[in-house]
N, C-alpha and C positions, 0 to 999 in steps of 0.2 A: 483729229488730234490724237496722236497716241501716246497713252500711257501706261507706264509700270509698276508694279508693285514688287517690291523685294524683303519678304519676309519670311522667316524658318517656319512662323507657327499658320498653318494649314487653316486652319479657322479663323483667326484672327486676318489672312491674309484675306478669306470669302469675306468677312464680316463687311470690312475697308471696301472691295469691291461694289458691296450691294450699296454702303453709304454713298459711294463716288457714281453711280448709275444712278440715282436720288438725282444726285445733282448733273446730271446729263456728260459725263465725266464714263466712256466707257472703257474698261480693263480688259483687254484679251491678252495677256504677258503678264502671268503671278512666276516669281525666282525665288526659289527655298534656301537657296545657299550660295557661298560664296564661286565655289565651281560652277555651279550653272550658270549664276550671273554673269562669272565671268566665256563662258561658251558664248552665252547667249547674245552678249554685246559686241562679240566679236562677230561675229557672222548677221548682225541687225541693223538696220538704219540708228542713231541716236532719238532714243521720243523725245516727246516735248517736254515731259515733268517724269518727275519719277518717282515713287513714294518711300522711302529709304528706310528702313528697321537697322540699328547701328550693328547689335550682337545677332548674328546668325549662327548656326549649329554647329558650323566648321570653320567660323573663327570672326575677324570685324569685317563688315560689308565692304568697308573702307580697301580692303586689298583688291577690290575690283575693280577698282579705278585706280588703283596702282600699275593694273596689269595692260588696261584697256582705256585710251584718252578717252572721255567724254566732257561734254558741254551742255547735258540738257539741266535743268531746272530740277532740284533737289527739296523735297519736302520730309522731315525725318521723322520717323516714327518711331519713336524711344519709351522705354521706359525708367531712362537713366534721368536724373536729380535735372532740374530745372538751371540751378547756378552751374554746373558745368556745360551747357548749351549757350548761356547767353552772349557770349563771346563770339560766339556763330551765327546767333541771329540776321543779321545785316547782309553776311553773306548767302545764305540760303535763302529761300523764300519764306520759311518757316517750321516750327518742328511742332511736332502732336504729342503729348504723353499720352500711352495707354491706362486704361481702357480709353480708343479716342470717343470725344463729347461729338457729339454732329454740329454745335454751330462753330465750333473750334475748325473742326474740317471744311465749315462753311466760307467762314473767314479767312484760309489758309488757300481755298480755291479763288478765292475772290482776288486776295493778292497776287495770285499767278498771273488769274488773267489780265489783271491792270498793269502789273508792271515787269510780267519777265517773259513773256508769250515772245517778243522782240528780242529780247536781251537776256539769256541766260548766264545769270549768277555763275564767274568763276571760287568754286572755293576749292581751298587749300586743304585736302583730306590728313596730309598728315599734321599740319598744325593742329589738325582736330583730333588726330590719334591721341595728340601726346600732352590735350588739355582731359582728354579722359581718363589717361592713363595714368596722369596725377591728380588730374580733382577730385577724382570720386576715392582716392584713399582716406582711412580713418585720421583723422587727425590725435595723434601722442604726442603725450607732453613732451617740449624739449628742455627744460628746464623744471629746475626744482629751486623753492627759496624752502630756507634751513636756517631756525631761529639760534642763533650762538647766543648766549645772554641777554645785551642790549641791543642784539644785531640780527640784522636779516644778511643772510648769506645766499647769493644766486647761482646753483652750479647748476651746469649743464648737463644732461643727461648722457652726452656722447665724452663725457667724463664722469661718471658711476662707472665702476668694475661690479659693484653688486648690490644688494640689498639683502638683509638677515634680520629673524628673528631671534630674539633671544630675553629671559625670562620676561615675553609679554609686552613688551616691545619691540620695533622695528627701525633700522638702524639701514646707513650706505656707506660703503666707502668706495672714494673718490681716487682716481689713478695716479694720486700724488701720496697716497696710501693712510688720508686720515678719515674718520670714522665721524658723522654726524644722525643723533636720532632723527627720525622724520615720524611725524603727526598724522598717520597713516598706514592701514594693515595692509600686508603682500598681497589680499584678494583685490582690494582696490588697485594696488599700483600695479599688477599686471592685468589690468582694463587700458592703464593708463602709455603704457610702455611699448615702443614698437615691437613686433614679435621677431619681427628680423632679426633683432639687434639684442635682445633681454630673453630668458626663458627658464621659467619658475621648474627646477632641478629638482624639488621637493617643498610639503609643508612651510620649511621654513628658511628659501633662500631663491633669489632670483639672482644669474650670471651673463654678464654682456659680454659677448661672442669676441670682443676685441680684447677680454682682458684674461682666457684660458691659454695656462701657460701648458698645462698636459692633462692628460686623460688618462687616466688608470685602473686596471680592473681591480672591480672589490669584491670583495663577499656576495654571495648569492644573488649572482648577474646583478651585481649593482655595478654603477663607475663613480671613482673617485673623480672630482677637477679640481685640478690644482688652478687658485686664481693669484694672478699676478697684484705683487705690495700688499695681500694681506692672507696670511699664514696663521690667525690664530683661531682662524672657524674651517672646520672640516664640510668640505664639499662633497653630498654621496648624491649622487642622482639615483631617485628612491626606483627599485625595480618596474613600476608598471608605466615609470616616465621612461624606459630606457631607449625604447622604441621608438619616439617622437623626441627624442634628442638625439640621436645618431642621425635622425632623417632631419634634425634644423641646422648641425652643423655639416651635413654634408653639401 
């Protein structure tokens, strides 16, 4: 039976080997990267299993089977989050977190040989690209609720233009241009904020990339932003951010 091992990290890939020779399971084909993999599949028979590490060093394993059909029997070896895997489960044979356990590997050879020695599992690589590609992001708030009075108010966060401090409180306004305090200092809420989209300009003010109407130079390499519907708090992005604001709105 031959099998592969496709992993970037050198040791970890002997480690897997010696485990899988335990189990009478022998490795002659260790692939460090996606270039090799992909050589190497292409001028190779198909094995029978194949032991799959998802991030390799020059980029997802996944594009090697974009480049080159195959059909053997996938077992993954990841060190990515558990809930972004289990969706694939069914179709794989099974996946290993690092550092792998030996009876995990035990049980994950035990299923090959029962049920896909015959029948190797078709799976869908890029379905899996693009449940990585979003699951394993941070999850930020999308919304904010904002006490009016007797009211809870829920605004969206893809309508905030900004958030400011000012005598000691923290305050947003919203792209219809009115102003609500929020229960909550700017160190918190940019944890909470996607970075794409929101970026703390200074001490006391965070600005969403959709609501800069211009950018103007200021005083001592600082830049003004001008933000759209609200004109009566001056935007300076403080000199030592100026450098990682050129590079987020670029």
């Amino acid at each position: 039976m031959e099998v592969v091992i496709v992993e970037d990290e050198k040791p970890a890939a002997r480690r897997l080997q010696r485990m899988l020779k335990k189990l009478d399971l022998e490795v002659n084909t260790m692939l460090h990267s996606v270039n090799e993999g992909i050589a190497w599949f292409k001028e190779n028979p198909e094995p029978d299993l194949v032991f799959l590490d998802i991030q390799l060093s020059d980029g997802i394993s996944f594009e090697i089977f974009e480049k080159v059909k195959i059909n053997s029997a996938v077992i993954f070896t990841t060190a990515y989050d558990e809930y972004a895997l289990k969706a694939f489960k069914l179709n794989s044979v099974d996946y290993l977190l690092k550092p792998i356990d030996e009876e995990e590997l035990l049980n994950a050879v035990a299923k090959f040989k029962e049920n896909y020695l015959k029948n190797s599992p078709q799976i869908d690589f890029n379905a899996f690209r693009k449940i990585l590609e979003t699951g394993n992001k941070p999850d930020y708030k999308i919304r904010f609720t904002i006490q009016v009075g007797q009211h809870l108010k829920i605004i969206p966060a893809n309508e905030i233009c900004c958030f400011y401090s000012e005598n000691k409180a923290s305050y947003l306004t919203t792209t219809s241009g009115r102003n609500y305090p929020v229960d909550v200092s700017l160190e918190n809420l940019e944890k909470d904020l996607d970075p794409e989209k929101f970026f703390r300009i200074n001490r006391k003010s965070i600005v969403n990339i959709d609501c800069i109407e211009d950018i103007i130079s200021y005083t001592n390499s600082r830049l003004e932003v001008k933000v759209k519907v609200f004109s009566e708090f001056q935007f300076i992005v403080s000199r030592e951010r100026v450098r990682d604001f050129k590079n987020w709105i670029s």
